[in-house]
N, C-alpha and C positions, 0 to 999 in steps of 0.2 A: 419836524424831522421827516425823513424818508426812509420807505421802505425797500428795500433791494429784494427783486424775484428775477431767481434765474429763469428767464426766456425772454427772447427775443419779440419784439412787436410782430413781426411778421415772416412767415418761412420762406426763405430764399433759397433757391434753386444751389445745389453747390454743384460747381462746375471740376471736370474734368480737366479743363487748363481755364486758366484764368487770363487777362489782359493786362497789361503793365502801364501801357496807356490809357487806358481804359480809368485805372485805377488811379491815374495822376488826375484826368477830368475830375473825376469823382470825388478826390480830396477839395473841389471848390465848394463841391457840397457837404463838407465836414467843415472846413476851417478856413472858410472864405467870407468874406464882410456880411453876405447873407448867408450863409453855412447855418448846421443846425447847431453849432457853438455859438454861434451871433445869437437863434432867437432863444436858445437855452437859458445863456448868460445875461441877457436882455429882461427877459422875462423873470429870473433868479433876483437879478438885485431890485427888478419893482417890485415883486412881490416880499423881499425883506422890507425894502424904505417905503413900503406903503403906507398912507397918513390914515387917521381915521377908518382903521379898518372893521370897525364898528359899526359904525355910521352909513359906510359906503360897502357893507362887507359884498353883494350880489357879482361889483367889480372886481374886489379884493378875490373875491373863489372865483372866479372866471381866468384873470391872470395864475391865479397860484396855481390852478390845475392842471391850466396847459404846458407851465412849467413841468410838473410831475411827467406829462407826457413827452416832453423835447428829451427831457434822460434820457430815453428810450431810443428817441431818433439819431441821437451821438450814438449812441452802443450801434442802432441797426445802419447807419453811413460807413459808421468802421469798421465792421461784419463785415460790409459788402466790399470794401477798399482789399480789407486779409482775403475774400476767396476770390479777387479781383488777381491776385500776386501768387495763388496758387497755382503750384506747377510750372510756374515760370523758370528755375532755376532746376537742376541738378544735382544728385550726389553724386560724389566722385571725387578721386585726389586731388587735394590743392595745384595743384603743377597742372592738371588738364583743365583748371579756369571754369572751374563749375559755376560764377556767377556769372561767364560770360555773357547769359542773353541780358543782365541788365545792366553790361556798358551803356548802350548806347536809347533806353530810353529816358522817358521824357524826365523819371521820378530818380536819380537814382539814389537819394538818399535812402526810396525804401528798400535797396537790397545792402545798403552799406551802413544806416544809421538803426532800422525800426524790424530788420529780417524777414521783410516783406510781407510790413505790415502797417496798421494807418499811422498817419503821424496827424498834430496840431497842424495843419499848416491850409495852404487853399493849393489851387492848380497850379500854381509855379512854386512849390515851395515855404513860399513867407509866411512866419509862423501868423498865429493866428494872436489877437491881442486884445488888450482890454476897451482900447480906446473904442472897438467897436459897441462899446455897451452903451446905450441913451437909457438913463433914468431921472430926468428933470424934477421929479415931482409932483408935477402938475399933472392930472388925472387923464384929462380932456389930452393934452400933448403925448404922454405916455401911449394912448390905445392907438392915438394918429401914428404915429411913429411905426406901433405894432402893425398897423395895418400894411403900414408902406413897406416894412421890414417884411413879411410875409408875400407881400407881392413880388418885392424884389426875388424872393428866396423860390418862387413859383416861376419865372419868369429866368434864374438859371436852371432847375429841374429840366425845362422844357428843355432849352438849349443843349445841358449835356446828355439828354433822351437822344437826343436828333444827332449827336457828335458818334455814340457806341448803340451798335443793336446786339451786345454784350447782353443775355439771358436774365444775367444774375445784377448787372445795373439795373435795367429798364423794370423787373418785376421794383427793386427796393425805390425807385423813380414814381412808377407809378402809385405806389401804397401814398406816398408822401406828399403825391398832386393829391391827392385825394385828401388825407388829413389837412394838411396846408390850407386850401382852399375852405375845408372846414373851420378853421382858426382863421383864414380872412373873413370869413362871414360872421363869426363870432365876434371878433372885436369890431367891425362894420354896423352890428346891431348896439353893440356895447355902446358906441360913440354918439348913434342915432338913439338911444333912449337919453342919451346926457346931454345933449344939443339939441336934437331935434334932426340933425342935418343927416342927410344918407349919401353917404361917400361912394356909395356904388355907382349912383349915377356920373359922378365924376371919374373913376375908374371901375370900370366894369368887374364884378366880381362871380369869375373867375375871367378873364378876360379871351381865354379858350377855352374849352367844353374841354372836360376831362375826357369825353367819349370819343377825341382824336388821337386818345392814346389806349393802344391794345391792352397794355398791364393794368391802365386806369379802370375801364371801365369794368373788369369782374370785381373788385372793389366797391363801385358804386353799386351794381348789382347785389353785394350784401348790405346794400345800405351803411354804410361808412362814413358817408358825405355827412348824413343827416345824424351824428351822434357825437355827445361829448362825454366826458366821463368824468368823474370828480376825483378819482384814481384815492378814493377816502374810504373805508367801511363805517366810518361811525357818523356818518352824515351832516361834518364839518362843514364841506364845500358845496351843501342845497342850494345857496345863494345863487350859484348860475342858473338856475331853474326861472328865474324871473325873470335871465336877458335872452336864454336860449328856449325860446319858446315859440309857437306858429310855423310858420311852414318854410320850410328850404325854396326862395324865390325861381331856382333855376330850375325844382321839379316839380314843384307844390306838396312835395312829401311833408312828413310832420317831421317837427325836432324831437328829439327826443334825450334824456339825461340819464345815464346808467351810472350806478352808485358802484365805484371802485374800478377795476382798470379791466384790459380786454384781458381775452385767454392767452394769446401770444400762442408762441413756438418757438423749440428747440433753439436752444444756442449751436450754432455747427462748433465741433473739436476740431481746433488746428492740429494736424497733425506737424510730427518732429522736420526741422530742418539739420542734417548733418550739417552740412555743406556753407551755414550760415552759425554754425556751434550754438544751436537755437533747439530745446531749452538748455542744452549744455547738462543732458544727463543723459548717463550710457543705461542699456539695460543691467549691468552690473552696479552700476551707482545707483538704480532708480531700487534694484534691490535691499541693496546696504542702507538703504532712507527708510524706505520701506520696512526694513524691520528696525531701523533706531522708533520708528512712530510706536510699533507696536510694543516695543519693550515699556516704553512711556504709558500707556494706556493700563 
């Protein structure tokens, strides 16, 4: 089972006006083939159909926990999508076209379908789907998969860094070079204790220095890079302790394992859209709710 805490992995910048385009790139990093719904979902059904999870548990808490942490990275891409679409539209009578500024971009489902806000979907739209999930079974294939899956998903980060120098992209961009690359080196050591073979010499892990990206590197600066978490209190998921271990090859830092999840930040409050009948309560209905709760209590 999973525990739900409200806050956010990381605090992002809430912007003054947001970008609508902006916000469409960014939906590739939510529900795009490598989005963080691919390694969420990815990771979710291996670590249910895991075999001998006994036997092989070191594996078995390595995948489960970085599951626990992709939750996180869905909630913090779709943050960043909602205050990506803030302030883009207007209140004002229907007849003066208050969604007019988002005729004409890239997304427009999110001013017509979601109220400018994230959807399932990647950067053109199409939603996001199951077929993108590999869970074969086999242990060795499963971590290769992860690995390439995290490269892939590093290697659009960059891309939509370099596309928006958008505040409140590039801080929730860089947090996630940073974790990612953390999760490439984990399943990369994962694979080379079960083989022998080290995958990094075949693709280089991190294949750019997080330190070419300004939002990355005060991240690595808290040491970020070099930590997993078992997002567990009762020290279920130790098992990673035996693959996460020795030194971060790109700095020589030590690994290190903290029991249970980081401290996070604030979830931001969407504030009301009239103009999109979003959440579709006046202050005189939020009244009349407001005390049906309390009469109940």
């Amino acid at each position: 089972m999973f525990k739900r805490m409200n806050r956010l992995a990381v605090e992002l910048p809430i912007p003054e006006y947001g970008c609508a385009n902006s916000a469409a790139a960014v939906q590739e990093l939510l529900g795009g083939k490598f989005g963080e719904m691919s390694t969420l979902n990815n990771y979710l059904f291996q670590s249910f159909n895991f075999r001998q999870k006994k036997k092989l548990k070191p594996f078995y808490d390595l995948v489960a926990s970085i599951t626990a942490e992709e939750v996180g990275h869905v909630e913090l891409v779709s943050t960043t999508v909602n205050l990506l679409l803030r302030n883009t539209t207007f209140d004002a009578d229907p007849d003066c076209t208050p969604l007019q500024n988002g005729l004409n971009k890239r997304n427009t489902q999110h001013f017509i379908v979601s109220a400018q806000a994230s959807l399932p979907v990647d950067s053109m739209g199409a939603p996001w789907t199951g077929n993108n999930v590999f869970t074969s079974g086999n242990l060795t294939l499963d971590l290769l998969h992860n690995f390439f899956l995290e490269t892939g998903a590093r290697t659009h980060k960059m891309r939509v860094y370099e596309m928006t120098d958008h505040p409140t992209a590039r801080e929730m961009i860089g947090y996630l070079l940073v974790r990612g690359g953390t999760h490439m080196l984990a399943y990369a050591k994962a694979i080379e204790m079960i083989t022998g073979a080290d995958v990094t010499k075949m693709i280089p892990t991190p294949d750019v220095s997080n330190a070419k990206f300004d939002t990355a590197r005060k991240f690595e600066a808290q040491g970020l890079n070099n930590v997993l978490y078992t997002w567990n209190d009762a020290g279920e998921y130790d098992g990673i302790r035996q693959i996460w271990k020795g030194t971060n090859p790109e700095n020589n830092e030590p690994l290190k394992v903290i029991d249970g999840s980081p401290k996070g930040a604030p979830i931001p409050d969407l504030d009301d859209l009239p103009q999109e009948f979003a959440p579709g309560v006046n202050p005189d209905h939020f009244e009349w709710v407001a005390k049906k709760l309390m009469d109940q209590m």
